[in-house]
C-alpha positions in Angstrom: 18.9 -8.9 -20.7 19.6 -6.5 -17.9 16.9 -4.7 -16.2 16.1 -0.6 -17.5 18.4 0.9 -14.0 17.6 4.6 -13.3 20.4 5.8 -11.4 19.9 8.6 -9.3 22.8 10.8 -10.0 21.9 13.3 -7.1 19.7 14.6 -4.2 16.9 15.8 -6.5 16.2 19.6 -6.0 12.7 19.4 -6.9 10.2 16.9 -6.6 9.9 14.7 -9.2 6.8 12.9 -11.1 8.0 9.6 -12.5 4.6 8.0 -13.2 6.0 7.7 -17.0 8.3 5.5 -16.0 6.2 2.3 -16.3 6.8 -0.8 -19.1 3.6 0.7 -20.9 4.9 4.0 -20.5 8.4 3.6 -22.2 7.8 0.7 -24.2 9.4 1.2 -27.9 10.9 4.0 -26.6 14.7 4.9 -27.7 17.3 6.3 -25.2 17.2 9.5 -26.2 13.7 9.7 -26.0 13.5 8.3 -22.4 16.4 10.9 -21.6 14.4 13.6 -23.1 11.2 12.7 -20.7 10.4 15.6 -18.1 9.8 14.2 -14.8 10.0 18.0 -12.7 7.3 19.6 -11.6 9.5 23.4 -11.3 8.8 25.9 -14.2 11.8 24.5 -16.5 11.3 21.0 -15.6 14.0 18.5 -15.3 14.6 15.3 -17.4 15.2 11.8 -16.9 18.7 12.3 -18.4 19.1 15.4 -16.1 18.9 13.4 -12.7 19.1 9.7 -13.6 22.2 7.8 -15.2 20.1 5.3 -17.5 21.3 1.9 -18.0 20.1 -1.5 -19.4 17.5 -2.7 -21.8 14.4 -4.8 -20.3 12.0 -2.5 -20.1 9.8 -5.6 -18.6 12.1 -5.0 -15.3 12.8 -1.6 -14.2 15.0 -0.7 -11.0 15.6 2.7 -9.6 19.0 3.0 -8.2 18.8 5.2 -4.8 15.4 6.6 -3.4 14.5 10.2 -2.5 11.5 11.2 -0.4 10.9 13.8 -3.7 10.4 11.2 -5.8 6.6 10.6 -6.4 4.2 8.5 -8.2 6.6 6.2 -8.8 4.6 3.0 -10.7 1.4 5.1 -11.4 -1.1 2.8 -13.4 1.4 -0.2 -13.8 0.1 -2.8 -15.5 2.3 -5.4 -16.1 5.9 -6.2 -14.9 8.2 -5.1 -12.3 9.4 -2.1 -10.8 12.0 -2.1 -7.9 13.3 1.0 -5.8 16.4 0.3 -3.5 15.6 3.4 -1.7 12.7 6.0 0.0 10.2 7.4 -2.2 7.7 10.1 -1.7 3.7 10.5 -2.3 1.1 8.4 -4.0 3.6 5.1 -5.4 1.6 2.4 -7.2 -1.0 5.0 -7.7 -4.0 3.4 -9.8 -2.0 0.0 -10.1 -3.8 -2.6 -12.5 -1.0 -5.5 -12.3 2.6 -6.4 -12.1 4.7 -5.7 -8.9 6.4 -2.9 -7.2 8.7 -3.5 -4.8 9.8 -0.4 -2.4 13.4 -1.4 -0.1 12.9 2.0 1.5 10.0 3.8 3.0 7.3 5.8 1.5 5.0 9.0 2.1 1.2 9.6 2.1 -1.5 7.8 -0.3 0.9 4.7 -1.4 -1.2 2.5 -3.5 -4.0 5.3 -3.7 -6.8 3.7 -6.5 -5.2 0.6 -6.5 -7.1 -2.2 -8.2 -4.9 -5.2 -9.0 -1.0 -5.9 -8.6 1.0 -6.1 -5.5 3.2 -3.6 -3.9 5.0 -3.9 -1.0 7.2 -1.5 1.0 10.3 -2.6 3.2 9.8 0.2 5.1 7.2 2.2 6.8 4.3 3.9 5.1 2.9 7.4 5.4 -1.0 8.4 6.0 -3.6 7.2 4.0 -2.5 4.1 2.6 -4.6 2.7 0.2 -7.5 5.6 0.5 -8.5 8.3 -2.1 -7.5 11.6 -3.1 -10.1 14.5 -2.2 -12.9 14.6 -4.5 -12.7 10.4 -4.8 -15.7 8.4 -3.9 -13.0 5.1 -3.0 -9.9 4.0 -2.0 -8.1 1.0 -3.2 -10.2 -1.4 -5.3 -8.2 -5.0 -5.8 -4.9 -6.1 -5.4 -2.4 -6.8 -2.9 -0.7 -4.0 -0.2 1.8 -4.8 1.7 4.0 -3.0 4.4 6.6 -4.6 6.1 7.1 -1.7 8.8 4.4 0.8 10.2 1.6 2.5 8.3 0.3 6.2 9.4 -3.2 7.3 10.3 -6.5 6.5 8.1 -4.5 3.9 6.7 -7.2 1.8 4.0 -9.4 4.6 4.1 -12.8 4.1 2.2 -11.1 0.1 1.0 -13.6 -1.5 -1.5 -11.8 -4.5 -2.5 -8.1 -6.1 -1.8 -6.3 -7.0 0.9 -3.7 -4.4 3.1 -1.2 -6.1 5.1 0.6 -3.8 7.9 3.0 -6.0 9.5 4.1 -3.7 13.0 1.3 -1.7 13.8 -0.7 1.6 12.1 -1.8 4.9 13.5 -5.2 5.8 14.1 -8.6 5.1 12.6 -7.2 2.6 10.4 -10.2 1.5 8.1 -12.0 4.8 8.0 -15.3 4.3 6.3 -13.9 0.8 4.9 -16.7 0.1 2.2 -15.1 -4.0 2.6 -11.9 -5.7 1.5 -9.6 -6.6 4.4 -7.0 -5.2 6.6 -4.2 -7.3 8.7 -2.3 -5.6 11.1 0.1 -7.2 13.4 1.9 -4.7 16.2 0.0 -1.9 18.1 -3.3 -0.1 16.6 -4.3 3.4 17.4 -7.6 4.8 18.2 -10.8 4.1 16.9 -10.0 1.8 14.2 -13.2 0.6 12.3 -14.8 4.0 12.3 -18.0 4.6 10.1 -17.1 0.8 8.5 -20.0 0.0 6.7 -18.2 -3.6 6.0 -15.1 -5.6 5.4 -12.9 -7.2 8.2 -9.7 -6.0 9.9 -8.1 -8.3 11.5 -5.6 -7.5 14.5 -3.0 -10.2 16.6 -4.0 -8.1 19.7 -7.4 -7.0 20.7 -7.5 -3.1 20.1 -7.4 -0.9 22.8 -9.7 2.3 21.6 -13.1 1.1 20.0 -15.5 3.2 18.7 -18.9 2.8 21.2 -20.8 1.8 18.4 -18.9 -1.2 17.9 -20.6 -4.5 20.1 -18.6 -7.4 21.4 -19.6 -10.5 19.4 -17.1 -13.1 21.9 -15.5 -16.0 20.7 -16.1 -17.1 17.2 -15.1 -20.2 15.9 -14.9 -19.8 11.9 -13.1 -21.4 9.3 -12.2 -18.2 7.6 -9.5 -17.3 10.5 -7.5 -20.9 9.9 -7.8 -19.8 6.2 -7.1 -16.7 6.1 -3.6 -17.3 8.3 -2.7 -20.0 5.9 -3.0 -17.3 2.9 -1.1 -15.2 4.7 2.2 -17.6 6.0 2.1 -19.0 2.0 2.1 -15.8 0.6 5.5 -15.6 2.9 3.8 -11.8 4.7 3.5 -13.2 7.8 5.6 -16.3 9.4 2.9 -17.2 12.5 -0.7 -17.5 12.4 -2.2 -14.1 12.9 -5.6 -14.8 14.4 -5.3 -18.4 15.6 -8.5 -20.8 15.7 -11.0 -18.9 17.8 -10.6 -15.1 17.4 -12.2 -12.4 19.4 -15.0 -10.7 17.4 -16.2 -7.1 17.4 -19.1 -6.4 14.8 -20.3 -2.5 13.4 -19.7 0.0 12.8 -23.4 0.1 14.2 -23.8 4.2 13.5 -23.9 3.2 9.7 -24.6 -0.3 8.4 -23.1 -2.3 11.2 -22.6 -5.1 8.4 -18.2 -5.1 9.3 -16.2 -7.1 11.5 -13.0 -7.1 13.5 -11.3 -10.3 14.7 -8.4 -10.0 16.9 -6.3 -13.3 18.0 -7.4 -13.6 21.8 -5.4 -13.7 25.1 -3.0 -10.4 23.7 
């Protein structure tokens, strides 16, 4: 059965809320009510049938034909099955994520897999601020699952992490792992400043030793773990990295000593 395809007919000319358009959400839908859907947010809102051409059955597998940086919340609280974009999106994809996959060939904006906690997304492209972290007025970020971006990630990028793993595979803006509560963040490609900041735990682990550290953060030297020999194999059989990341005796800085000092960050030495 061929997959549910949204066709974008169209530039959209305002943005556009598509957290309906999971399996849960259209399940036993008909066509016409799925065409009927309002996705705008302007004061006579458009429908799906107003900017999407709709094709196929399998509401299990949904594709949306041709991204748009106005198109938000794209997988919001998917649960189950698959969701693939061919294009850009905008703010907040794979929002509150439980399960199944989403698959993003383009970019896209701020707070991508915001509340996350199970699934796996991953985005082709590069990723704006706050990946993973909470809207104002949360107390977390992402929970659980897996986060992966195959190009660069903005600032504050797993901001206030509890549980999962964040994969940023050429390098993220500054103070990646903000207040990191624990989970774990790799990072292969150039860090900005102060990454680690107010950590209370969690690892991040970097294939370079970063450059601007927090002063609260103390140089532990040369460790020689199992969990770095581990963790690399996850990574290369999970086909997000091809090399190891940290190697067998990374570099070691422990804090963030101004709150519970309990995190880490390993860094694959002589980089």
């Amino acid at each position: 059965m061929k997959a549910l395809t949204f066709s974008l007919l169209a530039e959209p000319e305002e943005r556009l809320d598509l957290s309906a358009l999971t399996p849960a959400g259209l399940a036993g839908l008909t066509d016409l009510d799925i065409a009927r859907l309002r996705i705008g947010s302007g004061r006579q809102p458009a429908t799906v049938g107003d900017v999407f051409k709709v094709t196929g059955r399998n509401v299990e597998n949904i594709v949306i034909e041709g991204g748009s940086t106005r198109i938000d919340k794209v997988g919001t609280g998917l649960a189950l099955g698959a969701i693939r974009v061919t294009g850009a999106v905008g703010s907040q994809a794979g929002r509150q994520m439980t399960g199944g996959s989403l698959l993003i060939e383009g970019s896209a904006g701020h707070h991508a897999g915001s509340g996350m906690s199970g699934g796996r997304l991953e985005i082709k492209g590069n990723a704006g601020d706050c990946l993973g972290g909470p809207l104002a007025g949360e107390i977390t970020g992402m929970e659980g699952g897996m986060l992966i971006v195959r190009g660069k990630a903005g600032n504050y990028a797993g901001e206030r992490l509890r549980r999962g793993i964040i994969a940023i595979l050429r390098g993220c803006g500054d103070y990646a792992g903000y207040r990191m509560i624990a989970g774990t963040i790799a990072v292969t490609g150039r860090v900005g400043a102060t990454p680690g900041y107010l950590m209370k735990r969690g690892s991040l682990l970097f294939d370079r030793r970063p450059e601007f550290l927090a002063p609260t953060f103390i140089d532990c030297g040369e460790t020689d773990i199992a969990f770095s020999g581990l963790f690399d194999r996850f990574l290369i059989r999970e086909k997000i990295i091809d090399r190891p990341l940290l190697g067998a005796s990374p570099g070691k800085f422990g804090g963030d000593l101004a709150v519970s000092g309990k995190g880490e960050i390993l860094f694959r030495r002589g980089r």
